[in-house]
C-alpha positions, -999 to 999 in steps of 0.1 A, spaced: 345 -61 36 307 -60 42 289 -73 74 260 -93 64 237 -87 96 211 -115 101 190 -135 122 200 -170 133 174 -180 106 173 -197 68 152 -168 57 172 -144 69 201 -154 60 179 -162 24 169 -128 19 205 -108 28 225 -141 4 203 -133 -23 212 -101 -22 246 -103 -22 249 -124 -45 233 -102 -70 254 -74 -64 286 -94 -70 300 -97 -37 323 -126 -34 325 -151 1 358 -137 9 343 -103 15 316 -110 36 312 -112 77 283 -127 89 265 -120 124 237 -132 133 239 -117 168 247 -149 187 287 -144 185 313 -121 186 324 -106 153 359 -90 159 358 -73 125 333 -54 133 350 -24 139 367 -26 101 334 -29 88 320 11 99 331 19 63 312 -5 45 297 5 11 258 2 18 239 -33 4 210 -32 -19 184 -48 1 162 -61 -31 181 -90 -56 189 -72 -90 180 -103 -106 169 -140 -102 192 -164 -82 187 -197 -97 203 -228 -76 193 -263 -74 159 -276 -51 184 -300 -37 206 -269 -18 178 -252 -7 170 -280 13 198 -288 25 205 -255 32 173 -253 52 183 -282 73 221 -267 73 205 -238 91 194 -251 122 232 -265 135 248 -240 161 280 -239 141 289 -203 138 303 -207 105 276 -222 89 265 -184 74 296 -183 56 297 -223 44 262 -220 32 268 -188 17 301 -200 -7 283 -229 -13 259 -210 -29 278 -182 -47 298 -216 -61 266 -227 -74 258 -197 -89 288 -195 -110 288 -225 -123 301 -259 -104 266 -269 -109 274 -303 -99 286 -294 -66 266 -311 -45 272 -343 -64 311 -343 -55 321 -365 -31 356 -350 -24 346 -312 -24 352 -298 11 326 -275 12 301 -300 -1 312 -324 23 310 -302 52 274 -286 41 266 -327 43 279 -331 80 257 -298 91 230 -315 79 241 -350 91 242 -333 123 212 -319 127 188 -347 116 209 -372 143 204 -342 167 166 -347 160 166 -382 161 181 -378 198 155 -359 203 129 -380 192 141 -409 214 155 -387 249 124 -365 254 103 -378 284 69 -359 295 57 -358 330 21 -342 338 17 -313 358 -16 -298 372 -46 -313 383 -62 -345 369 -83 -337 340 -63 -302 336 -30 -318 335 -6 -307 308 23 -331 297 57 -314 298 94 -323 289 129 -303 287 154 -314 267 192 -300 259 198 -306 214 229 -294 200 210 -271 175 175 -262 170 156 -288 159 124 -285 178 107 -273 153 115 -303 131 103 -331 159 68 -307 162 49 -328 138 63 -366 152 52 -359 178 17 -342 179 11 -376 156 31 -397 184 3 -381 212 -25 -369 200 -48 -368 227 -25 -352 249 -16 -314 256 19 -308 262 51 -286 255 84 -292 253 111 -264 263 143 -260 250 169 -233 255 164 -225 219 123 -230 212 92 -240 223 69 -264 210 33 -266 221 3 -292 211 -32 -283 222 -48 -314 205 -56 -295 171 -20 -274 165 15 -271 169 23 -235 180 64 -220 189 81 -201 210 113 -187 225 135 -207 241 137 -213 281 158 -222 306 155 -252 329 150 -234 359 116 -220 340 99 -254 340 76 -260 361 81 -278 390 49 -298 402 51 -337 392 34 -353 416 20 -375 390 44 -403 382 28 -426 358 42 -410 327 73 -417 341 67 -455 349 52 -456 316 81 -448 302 106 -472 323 76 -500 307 83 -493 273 117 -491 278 120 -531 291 99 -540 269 118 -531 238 152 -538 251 169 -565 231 194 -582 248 210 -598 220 227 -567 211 235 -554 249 267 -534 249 278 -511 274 298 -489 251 275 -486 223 244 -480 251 270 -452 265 274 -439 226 236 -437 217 227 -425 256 249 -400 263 254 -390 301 237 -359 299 203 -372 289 206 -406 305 208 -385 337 168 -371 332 156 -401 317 134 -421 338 142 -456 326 178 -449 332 178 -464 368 166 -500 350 195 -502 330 217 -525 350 191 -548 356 187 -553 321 220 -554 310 229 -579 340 202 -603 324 208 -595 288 226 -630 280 202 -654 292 171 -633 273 191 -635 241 195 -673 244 158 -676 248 152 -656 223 177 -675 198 158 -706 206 122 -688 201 134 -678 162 148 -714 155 180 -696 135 156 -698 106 134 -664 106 132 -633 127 96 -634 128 98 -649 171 117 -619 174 95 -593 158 69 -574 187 34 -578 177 31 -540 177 30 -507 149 51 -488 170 81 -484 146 104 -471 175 98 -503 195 102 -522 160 135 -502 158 153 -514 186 138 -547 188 155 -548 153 186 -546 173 187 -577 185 179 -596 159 193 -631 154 178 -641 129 202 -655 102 238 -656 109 246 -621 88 243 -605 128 277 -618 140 298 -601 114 278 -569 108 283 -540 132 248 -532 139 213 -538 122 206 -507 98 167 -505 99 142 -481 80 144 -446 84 115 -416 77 84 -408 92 57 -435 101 31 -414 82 51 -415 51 29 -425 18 60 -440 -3 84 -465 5 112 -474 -9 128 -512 -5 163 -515 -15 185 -543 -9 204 -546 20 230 -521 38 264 -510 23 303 -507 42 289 -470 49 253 -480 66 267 -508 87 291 -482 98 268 -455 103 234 -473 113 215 -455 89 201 -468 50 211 -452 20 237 -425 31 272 -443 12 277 -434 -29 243 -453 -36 226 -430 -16 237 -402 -28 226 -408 -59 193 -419 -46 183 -385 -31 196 -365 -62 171 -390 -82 147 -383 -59 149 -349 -62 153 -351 -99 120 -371 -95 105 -339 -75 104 -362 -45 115 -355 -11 140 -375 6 127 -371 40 89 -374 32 99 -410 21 107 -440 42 135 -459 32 147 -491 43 161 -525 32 150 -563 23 180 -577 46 191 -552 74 227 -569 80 251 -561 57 264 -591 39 300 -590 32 331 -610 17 369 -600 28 388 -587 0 422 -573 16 414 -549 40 379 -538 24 345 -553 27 330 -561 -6 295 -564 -8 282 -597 -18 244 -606 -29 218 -618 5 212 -657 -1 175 -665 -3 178 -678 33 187 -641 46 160 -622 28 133 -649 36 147 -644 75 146 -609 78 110 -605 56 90 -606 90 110 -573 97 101 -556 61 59 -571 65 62 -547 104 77 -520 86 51 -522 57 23 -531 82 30 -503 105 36 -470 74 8 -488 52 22 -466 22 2 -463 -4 30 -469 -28 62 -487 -27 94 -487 -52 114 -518 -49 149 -507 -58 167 -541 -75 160 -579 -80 168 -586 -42 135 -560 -30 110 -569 -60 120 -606 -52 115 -603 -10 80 -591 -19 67 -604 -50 84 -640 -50 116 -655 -65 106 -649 -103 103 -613 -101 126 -595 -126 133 -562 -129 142 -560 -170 105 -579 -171 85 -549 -141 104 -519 -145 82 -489 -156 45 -509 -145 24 -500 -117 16 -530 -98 -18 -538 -85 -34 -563 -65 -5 -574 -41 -12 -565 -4 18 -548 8 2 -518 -12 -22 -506 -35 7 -494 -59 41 -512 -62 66 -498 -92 103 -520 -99 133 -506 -109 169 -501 -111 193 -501 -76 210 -469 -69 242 -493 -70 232 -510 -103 236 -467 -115 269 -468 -104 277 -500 -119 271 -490 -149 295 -499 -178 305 -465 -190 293 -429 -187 266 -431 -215 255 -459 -198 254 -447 -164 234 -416 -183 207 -437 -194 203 -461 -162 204 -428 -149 171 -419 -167 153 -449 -161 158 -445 -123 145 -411 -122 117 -422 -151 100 -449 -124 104 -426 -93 85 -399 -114 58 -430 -118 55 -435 -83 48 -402 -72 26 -399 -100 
């Protein structure tokens, strides 16, 4: 057995991987620590043969692990040293596909890690609250907030482009984060007993309780899921929490106005007159729209960051999204991010989203088959998509299928006639490329044919990152 001594880090764990892998040593003979739990074997391990610190020769895996792994890195599951590291030791002899199967544990659980720690971020995102401390024109903006893992670094850079103009820091028991107005610098971790105390300023605070009323949506109030997405343990700091009752209490008459407001015919009533994609996100929510809302479990709305210069439009969500609440993470989107990929794009410096965001479903047995938006339901949720597109202003967007190219470039678009064109002119974008459906990939009569749709997919991504 050898002990693989690390820090709770990707390159860490990079460097001592790398070279274990080059000097043979298989999964099942290695312990990691990383110093942050108890390792039992230890004491078996004083006999270890000693590691070559420097690879013996290149280690050559796939772009798509290393960022996963990267991401895989930050969860506090102690066993993700040893998950990452068969994963990549698999890899390296020769299930070079590993990542693409659906049923492989290993894969699957590398997915959740990640899964795990970009929700964790989201949460973060949405839970941290700032309060000012010091005096006025000195006052620094502060937060604390409990993740799961360690994902302050990956929230820095939302939220030094969130505020700008402000200084603040936000302290978790695993980093730092600090914004002076011109950089994002780190630190150590603290504990809550470290923060400082002094708020005798409040209006961050009622700013906050604002924004929250104002994007409630009380068409889709429900206790449960508010108790799901707003766990006790942050509700309990957050300052808006003490107007929750209120809100739910009036949620039914609000959503009756606002079902009149839209006229059941577009969500456009519905849609706040702002660029804020947060506030666009859960005014999404509630939206009544078209009738797809009272079968679907939830609206599924765009997802990436607001800064983002590529969008991509697909059609509406699958079985997996509705159940989920996120786009493209069923069998489509897997395929999507390995074409992206394959297209040297990164998933996450993309926003993705749909033309319909209710799924739109017919009962086969016990499954729910997808079934093609009527014109009616894309031409209702299009206000949506024009915020979205108003809000990013991309400078390029892929329409992914008929139903996207035909939401935004009118009922004759085709995509066997636009597929492989850049599109000028229109004013969504400067650029706009068609082409196949993740799905259409799947679809795809046979394997030669899947190949080849394949292609074509990856072809036009190329074109739009081009």
């Amino acid at each position: 057995m050898f002990e693989a001594a690390i820090e709770p880090t990707y390159s860490s764990w990079h460097a001592q991987a790398r070279a274990l892998v080059s000097a043979g040593i298989a999964p099942s003979q290695v312990v990691w620590n990383d110093g942050t739990t108890a390792q039992p074997l230890l004491e078996d391990l004083a006999k270890r043969a000693p590691m070559d610190p420097e690879p013996r020769g290149r280690v050559s895996v796939p772009r798509r692990f290393v960022e996963l792994a990267v991401v895989a890195a930050r969860h506090s599951s102690p066993s993700r040293w040893a998950l990452l590291y068969r994963v990549l030791w698999r890899l390296v002899h020769g299930e070079r596909a590993l990542l693409d199967n659906e049923l492989d544990e290993d894969a699957g659980e590398l997915r959740a890690l990640v899964r795990g720690v970009r929700e964790d971020a989201e949460r973060m995102k949405a839970f941290v609250r700032f309060r000012s401390v010091g005096a006025p024109g000195a006052e620094r903006f502060i937060a604390w907030h409990r993740p799961d893992h360690d994902v302050a670094a990956l929230v820095a850079s939302h939220f030094a482009r969130r505020y700008p103009n402000m200084r603040w820091s936000i302290f978790t028991p695993m980093a730092t984060i600090h914004w002076d107005g011109n950089d994002v610098t780190t630190g150590p971790g603290v504990p809550v007993s470290s923060i400082p105390s002094d708020d005798s300023n409040r209006a961050a605070e009622t700013l906050w309780r604002t924004y929250y009323a104002a994007s409630f949506n009380p068409a889709r109030a429900n206790e449960a899921k508010l108790a799901r997405d707003m766990p006790d343990r942050f509700r309990a700091v957050l300052p808006e929490a003490d107007a929750i009752p209120a809100l739910l209490a009036g949620a039914h008459d609000r959503a009756e106005s606002m079902r009149a407001a839209s006229g059941g015919v577009t969500s456009r009533a519905l849609v706040p007159a702002t660029k804020d994609l947060d506030v666009l996100r859960r005014a999404a929510q509630g939206c009544t729209g078209c009738d797809l809302f009272k079968r679907a479990t939830q609206t599924v709305f765009g997802e990436g960051p607001a800064s983002a210069s590529m969008v991509l439009l697909g059609e509406q969500p699958g079985d997996a999204e509705d159940v989920t609440g996120r786009p493209f993470v069923g069998p489509a989107g897997a395929l999507l991010e390995r074409a992206l990929a394959d297209a040297g794009i990164v998933r996450s410096s993309v926003y993705v989203t749909n033309a319909v965001k209710h799924f739109a479903w017919e009962p086969r047995g016990k499954r729910r088959i997808h079934r093609t938006p009527r014109l009616s339901e894309t031409r209702a949720c299009r206000p949506w998509v024009e915020a979205e597109l108003a809000s990013i202003a991309p400078r390029v967007i892929v329409c992914l299928g008929g139903t996207a190219a035909q939401t935004l470039l009118g009922p004759q678009a085709r995509v066997h006639a636009l597929r492989g064109k850049v599109i000028t002119g229109q004013s969504w974008a400067p650029r706009m490329i068609v082409t196949l459906h993740p799905a259409a990939v799947l679809r795809a009569e046979d394997p030669s044919a899947q190949q080849n749709a394949y292609a074509t997919l990856v072809a036009d991504l190329k074109l739009a990152a081009e």
